[in-house]
N, C-alpha and C positions, 0 to 999 in steps of 0.2 A: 156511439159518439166518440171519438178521438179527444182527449182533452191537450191544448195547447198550453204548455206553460213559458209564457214571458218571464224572464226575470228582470229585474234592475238591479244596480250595481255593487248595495250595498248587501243585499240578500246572495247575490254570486258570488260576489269575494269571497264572504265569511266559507262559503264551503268549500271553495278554489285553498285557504288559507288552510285548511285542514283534508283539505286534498282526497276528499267525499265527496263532489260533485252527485257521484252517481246514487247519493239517496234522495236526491231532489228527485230525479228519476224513479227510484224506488216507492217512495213516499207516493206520488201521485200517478203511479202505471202507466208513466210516457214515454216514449221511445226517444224523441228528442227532445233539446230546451234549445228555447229561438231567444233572442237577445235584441233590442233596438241599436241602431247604430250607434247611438247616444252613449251607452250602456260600454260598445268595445272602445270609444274613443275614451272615456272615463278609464275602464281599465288596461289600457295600450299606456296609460301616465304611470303606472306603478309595476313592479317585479312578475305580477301576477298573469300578463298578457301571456306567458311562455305557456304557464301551464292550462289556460285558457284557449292556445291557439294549436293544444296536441288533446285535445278534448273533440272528440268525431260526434258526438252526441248535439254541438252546441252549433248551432246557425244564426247568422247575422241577420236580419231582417229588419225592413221599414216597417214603422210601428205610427199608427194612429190613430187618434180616441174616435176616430168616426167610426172605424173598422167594426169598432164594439157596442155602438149604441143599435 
């Protein structure tokens, strides 16, 4: 099974802000982390988009609770 991990914005930042992304990664043995669009528009408003959009691990994606039930 492949685990997908979404984040949201408050949990991205913090590791974007200390610039370990890649234990998100670590932590849960996934090759990539997907994001809601919601999520890049959020952090496109603060300093943090730069280091968020040279991050090749991190994909934009449509996100919705039906996906998951």
């Amino acid at each position: 099974m492949t685990l997908i991990i979404i984040c949201d914005t408050d949990f991205l930042s913090s590791f974007l802000k200390i610039e370990r992304l890649e234990l998100v990664r670590d932590l849960f043995k996934a090759k990539n982390i997907y994001i809601p669009v919601a999520v890049l528009s959020e952090v496109a408003k603060t300093n943090l988009i730069t280091a968020l959009l040279d991050k090749e691990c991190v994909f934009v994606n449509y996100v919705c609770d039906a996906d998951f039930i």
